[in-house]
C-alpha positions as CSV (number, residue, x, y, z in Angstrom):
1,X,-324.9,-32.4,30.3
2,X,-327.9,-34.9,30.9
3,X,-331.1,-33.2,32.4
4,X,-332.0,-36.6,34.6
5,X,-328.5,-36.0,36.8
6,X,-330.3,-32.8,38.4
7,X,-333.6,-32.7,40.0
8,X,-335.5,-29.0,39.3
9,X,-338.5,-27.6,41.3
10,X,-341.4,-28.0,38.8
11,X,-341.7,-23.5,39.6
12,X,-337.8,-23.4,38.8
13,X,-336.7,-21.9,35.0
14,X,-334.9,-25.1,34.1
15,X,-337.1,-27.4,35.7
16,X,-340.3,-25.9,33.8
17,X,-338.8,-25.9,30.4
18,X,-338.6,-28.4,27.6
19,X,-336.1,-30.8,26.9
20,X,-335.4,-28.8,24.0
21,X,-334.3,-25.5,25.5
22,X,-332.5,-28.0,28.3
23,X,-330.2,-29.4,25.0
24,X,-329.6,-26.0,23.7
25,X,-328.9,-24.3,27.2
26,X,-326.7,-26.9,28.1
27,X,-324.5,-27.0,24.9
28,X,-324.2,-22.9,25.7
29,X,-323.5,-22.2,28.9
30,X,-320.0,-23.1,31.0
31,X,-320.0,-23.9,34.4
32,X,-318.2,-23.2,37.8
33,X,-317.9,-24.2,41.2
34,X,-318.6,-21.8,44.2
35,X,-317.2,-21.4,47.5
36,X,-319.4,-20.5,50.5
37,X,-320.1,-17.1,51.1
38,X,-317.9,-16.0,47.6
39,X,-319.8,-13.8,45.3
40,X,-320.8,-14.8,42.2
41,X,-322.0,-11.1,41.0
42,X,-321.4,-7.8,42.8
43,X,-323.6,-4.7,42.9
44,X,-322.5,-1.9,40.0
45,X,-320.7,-4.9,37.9
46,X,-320.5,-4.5,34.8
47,X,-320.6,-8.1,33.6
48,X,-323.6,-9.1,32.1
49,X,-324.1,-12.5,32.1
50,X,-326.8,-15.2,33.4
51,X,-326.7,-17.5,35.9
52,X,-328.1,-20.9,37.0
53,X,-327.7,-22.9,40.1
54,X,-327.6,-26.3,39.2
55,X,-326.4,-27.4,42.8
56,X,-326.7,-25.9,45.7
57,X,-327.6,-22.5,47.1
58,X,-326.8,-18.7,47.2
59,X,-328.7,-15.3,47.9
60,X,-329.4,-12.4,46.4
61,X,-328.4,-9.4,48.5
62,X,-327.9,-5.5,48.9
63,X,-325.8,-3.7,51.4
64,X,-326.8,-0.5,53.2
65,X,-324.7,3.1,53.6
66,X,-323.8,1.3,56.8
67,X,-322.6,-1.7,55.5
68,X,-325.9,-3.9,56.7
69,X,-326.5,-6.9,54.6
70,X,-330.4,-7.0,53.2
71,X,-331.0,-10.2,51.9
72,X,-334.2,-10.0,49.3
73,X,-334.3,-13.5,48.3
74,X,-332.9,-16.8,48.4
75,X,-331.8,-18.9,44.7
76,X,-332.4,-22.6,44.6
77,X,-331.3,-25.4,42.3
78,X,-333.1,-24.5,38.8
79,X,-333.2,-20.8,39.5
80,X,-331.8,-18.5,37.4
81,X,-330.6,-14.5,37.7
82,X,-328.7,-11.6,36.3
83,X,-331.3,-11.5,33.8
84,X,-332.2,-7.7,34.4
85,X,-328.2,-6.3,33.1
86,X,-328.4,-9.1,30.5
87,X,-331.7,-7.3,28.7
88,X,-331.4,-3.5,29.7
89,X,-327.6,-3.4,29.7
90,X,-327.5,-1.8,33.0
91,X,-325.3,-2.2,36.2
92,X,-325.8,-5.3,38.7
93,X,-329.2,-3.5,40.9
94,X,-327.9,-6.2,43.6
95,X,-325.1,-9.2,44.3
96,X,-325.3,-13.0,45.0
97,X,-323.3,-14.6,47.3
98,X,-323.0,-18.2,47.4
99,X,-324.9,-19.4,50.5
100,X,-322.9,-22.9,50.8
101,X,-320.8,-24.9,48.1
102,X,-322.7,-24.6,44.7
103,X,-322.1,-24.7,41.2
104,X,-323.8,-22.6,38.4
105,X,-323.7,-22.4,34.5
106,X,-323.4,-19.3,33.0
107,X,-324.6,-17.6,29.6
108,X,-323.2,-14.3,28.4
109,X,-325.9,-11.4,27.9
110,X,-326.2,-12.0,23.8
111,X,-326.7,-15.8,24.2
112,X,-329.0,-15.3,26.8
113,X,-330.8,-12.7,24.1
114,X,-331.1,-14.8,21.2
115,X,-332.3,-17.6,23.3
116,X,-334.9,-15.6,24.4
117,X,-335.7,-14.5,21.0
118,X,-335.9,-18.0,19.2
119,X,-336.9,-20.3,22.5
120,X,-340.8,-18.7,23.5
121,X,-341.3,-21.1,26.6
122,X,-338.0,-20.1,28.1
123,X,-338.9,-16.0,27.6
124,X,-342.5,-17.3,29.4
125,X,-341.3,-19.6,32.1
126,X,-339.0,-16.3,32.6
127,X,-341.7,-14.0,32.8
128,X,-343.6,-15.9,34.9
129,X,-341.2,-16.1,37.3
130,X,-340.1,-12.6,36.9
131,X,-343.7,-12.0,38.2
132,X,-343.7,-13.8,40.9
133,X,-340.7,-12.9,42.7
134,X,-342.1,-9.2,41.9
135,X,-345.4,-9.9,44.0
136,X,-343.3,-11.8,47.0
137,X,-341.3,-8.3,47.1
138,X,-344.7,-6.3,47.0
139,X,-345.9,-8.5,50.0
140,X,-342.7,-8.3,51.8
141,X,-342.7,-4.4,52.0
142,X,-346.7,-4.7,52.8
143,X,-345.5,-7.7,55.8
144,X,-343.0,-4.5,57.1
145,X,-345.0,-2.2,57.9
146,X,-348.2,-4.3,59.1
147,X,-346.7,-7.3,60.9
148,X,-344.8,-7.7,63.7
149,X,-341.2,-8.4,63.2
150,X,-341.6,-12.2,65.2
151,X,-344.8,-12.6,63.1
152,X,-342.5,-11.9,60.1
153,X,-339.7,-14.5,61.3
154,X,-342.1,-17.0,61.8
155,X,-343.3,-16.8,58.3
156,X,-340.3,-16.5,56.9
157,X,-339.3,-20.0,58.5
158,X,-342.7,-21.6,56.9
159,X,-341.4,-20.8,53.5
160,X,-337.8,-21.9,54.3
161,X,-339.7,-25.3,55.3
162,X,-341.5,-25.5,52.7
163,X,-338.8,-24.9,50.2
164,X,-337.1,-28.0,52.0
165,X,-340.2,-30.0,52.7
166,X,-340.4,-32.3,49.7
167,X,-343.4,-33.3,50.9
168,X,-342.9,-34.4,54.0
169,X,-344.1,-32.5,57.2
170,X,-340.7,-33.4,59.4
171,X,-338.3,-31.5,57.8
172,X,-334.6,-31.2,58.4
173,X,-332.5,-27.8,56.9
174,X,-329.0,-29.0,56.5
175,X,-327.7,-25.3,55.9
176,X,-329.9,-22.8,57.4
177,X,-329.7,-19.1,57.2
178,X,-327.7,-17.5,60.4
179,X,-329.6,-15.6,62.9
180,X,-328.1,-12.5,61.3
181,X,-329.6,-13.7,57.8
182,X,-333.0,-14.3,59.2
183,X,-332.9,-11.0,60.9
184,X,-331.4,-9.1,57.4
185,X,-334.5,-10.8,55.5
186,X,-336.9,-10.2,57.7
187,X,-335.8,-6.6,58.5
188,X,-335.0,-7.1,61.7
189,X,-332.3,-7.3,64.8
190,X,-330.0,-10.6,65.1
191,X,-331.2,-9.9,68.9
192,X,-334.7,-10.1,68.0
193,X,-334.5,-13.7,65.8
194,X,-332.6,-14.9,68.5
195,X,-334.9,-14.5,71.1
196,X,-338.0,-15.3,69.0
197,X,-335.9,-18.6,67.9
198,X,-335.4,-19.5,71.6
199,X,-338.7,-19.4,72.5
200,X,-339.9,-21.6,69.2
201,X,-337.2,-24.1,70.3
202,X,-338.6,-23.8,74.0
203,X,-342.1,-25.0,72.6
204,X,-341.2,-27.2,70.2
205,X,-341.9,-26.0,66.8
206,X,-338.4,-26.2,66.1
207,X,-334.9,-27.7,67.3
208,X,-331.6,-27.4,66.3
209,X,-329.5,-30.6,65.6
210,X,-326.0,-29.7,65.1
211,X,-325.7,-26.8,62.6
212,X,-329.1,-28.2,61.0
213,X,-332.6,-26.8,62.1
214,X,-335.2,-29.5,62.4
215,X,-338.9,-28.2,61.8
216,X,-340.9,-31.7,63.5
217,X,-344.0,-30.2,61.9
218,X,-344.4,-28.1,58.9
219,X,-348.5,-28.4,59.8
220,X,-347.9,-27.2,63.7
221,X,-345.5,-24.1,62.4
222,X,-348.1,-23.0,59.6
223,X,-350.8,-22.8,63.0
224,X,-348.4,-20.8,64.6
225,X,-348.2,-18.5,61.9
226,X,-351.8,-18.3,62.0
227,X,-352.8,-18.4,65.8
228,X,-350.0,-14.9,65.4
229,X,-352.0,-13.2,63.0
């Protein structure tokens, strides 16, 4: 598989590695295609293996005694997970669930091991990003119990943008999260996000066009976020 007929986030595992590791991964793994909203892993699985989107989008998610869908975070093109069963050997903490149509490569937990072991930019990209998503969680339990739930929802649609800005300040989200996702992620009520999306829309910080949400202006939702703080 040629590395130049995907595009990777520079932050991403495979778009931060070297062409090297890109060869050997590559020749390794297999891949599959995804239907929306099928899982790819399930909580308590035993299968061990690692994943990678190469195309499209899924998310990871946990489900309460009550059967209420948490979503904790949301895995782009170039991401990778089920790396925590593949090194401790332990059950899935969490599952994935593709968000739309997307296809992923997968490793089984003893290649993913020896590439670790003989590839050190892979185990540091890893690391690094291992890191990262822990200090987003740390500052998502700090957002809950400090900021208002619309404050929350607002923020959470900056880094949405942001993920889809490319640069650009007008951005359009083809597939955007439901109300009910937004609410799950942001620990709150589908009630709530709907109202506080209403009243965006009714000021102009964001639209809808068809099933796509249209941010005009990634600048003029950031001061939002910050004229709310």
């Amino acid at each position: 598989m040629l590395r130049n007929e995907h595009t990777f986030p520079k932050d991403s595992l495979l778009g931060s590695i070297s062409q090297e590791s890109w060869d050997v991964l590559s020749r390794s793994w297999t891949t599959k295609r995804y239907k929306s909203k099928q899982f790819l892993i399930s909580a308590d699985d035993e299968n061990a293996d690692v994943f990678f989107i190469l195309r499209g989008e899924a998310r990871v998610t946990i489900y309460t005694s009550t059967g209420r869908e948490v979503t904790l975070v949301s895995i782009l093109p170039g991401d990778s997970f089920g790396e925590f069963a593949a090194i401790d050997n332990e059950p899935r903490s969490s599952s994935v669930v593709a968000s739309c149509e997307c296809y992923a490569a997968t490793l089984t937990a003893k290649q993913f091991r020896e590439l670790l072991k003989t590839h050190p930019d892979i185990s540091f990209e890893l690391l690094k990003i291992m890191i990262a998503h822990l200090r987003k969680l740390n500052t998502r339990v700090t957002d809950f119990n400090t900021k208002s739930a619309d404050l929350r929802l607002q923020e959470a649609l900056v880094d949405l943008a942001e993920q889809h800005s490319h640069g650009q300040d007008d951005i359009l989200i083809e597939r955007p999260p439901t109300q009910s996702e937004l609410a799950a992620f942001v620990f709150s009520s589908r009630e709530n996000v709907a109202r506080e999306m209403g009243r965006l829309r009714k000021t102009g910080v964001i639209a809808r066009k068809k099933r796509s949400l249209h941010i005009p202006s990634l600048k003029r939702l950031r001061k939002t976020v910050v004229n709310n703080q």
